[in-house]
N, C-alpha and C positions, 0 to 999 in steps of 0.2 A: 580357557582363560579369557580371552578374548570375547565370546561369547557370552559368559558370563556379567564381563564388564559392560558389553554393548544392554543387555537387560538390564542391569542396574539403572545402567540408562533410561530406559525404557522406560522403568519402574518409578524413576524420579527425574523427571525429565526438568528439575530444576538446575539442576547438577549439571546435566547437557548446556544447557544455557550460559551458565558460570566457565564452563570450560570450554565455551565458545568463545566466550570474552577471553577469556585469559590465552585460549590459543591465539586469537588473533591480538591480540597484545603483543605476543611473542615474535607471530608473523609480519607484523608491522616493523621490527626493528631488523627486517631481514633488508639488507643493502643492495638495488640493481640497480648498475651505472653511478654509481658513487650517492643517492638520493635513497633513502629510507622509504619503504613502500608506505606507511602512516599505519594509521591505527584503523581509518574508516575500511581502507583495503586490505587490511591483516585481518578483521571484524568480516569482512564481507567473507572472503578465503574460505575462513576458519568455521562462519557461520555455514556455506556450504559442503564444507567436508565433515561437518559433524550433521549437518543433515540427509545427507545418503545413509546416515544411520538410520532413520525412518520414525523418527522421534515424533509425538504427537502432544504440541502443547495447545492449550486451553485457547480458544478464538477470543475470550476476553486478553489473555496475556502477549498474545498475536497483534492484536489492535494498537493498546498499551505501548509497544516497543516498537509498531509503527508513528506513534503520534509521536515517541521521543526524539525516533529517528530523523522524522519531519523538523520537531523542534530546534535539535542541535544541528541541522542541517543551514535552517535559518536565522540562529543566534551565529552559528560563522559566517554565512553570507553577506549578514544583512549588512552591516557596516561597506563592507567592501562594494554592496550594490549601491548603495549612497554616495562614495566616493567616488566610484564608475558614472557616476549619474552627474553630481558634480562636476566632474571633468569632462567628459564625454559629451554631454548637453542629453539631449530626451532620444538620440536617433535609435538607441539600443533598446530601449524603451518601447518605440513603435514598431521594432522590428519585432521584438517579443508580442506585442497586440495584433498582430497581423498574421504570424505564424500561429499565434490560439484560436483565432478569431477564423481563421482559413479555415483550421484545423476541425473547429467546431461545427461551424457552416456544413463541409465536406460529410461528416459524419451526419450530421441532420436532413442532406440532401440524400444521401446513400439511404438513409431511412426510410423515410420516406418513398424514396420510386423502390425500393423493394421491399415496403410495407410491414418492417420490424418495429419489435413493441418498443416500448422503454427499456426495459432491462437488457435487448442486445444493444438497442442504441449507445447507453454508457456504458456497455464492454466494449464496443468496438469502439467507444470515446478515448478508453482508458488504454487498451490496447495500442490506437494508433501512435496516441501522442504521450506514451507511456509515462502518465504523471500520476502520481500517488492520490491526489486528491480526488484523480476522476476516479482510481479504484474505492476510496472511499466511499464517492456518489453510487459505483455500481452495488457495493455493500448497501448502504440506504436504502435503494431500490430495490432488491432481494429483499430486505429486512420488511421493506411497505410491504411487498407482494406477498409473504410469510402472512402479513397481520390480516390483512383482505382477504386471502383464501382461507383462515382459521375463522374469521368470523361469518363470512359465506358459508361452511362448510358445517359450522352452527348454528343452526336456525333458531334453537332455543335461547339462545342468550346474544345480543347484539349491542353492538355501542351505543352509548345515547345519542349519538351524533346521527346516526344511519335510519335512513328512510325503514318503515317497516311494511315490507311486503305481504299485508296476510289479506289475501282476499275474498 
């Protein structure tokens, strides 16, 4: 029975998605210490335990649900960083520019003395300072590197852009 259902899943892994929502929906209005875990962390939960199912959705729909997730992430913040800011004056501000800014630095000097490419550079970008946008950047840079070794790797047909090597 169980098995069965975990296939269905498999099978329609939209379904899996939907009832990831909805379990964390669920789990969200679960009460510890008298405060409601929320929806983001009943979502997160939920999105976890339906993923040790081993469900395999689409990299375009993967993307998609990360850029929403970015989105409402920032339509709730944003207001509240404005009033923080507001009130606060810029110091929280420059503490945030100085922790990116280390952060970045740190990872381009590590590059550099141990002579990694691009693509580990913004993994170890995204890895340290574990922000969604640098994993985006490392997606982009995988995505270039994909396009540059498919058109290296055809010599018949090249961009119009690219030098032609025929000598």
């Amino acid at each position: 029975m169980v098995e069965s259902f975990v296939e269905t899943l498999r099978a329609y892994p939209y379904i899996a998605l939907f009832l990831a929502l909805a379990l964390g929906y669920v789990i969200g209005q679960i009460k510890v210490g008298g405060h409601p875990l929320g929806l983001v962390t009943g979502s997160l939960f939920a999105g976890l335990l339906v993923g040790q199912l081993a469900i395999e959705l689409s990299p375009e729909l993967k993307t998609i649900f990360l850029l929403l997730f970015l989105f409402a992430n920032g339509y709730g913040a944003g207001p509240q960083f404005f009033r923080a800011l507001r009130h606060d004056g810029v110091g929280p501000l420059l503490l945030t520019l100085v922790v990116c800014f280390t952060g970045l630095f740190m990872v381009w000097l590590m590059a550099r003395l141990k002579g990694l490419d691009m693509g580990y550079a913004a993994g170890l970008l995204s890895g340290t300072l574990t922000q969604s946008c640098s994993d985006s950047g490392v997606r982009c840079c995988s995505l270039l590197r994909s396009y540059r070794a498919f058109w290296a790797s055809n010599s018949s047909v090249r961009p119009a852009h690219s030098k032609s090597s025929l000598a």
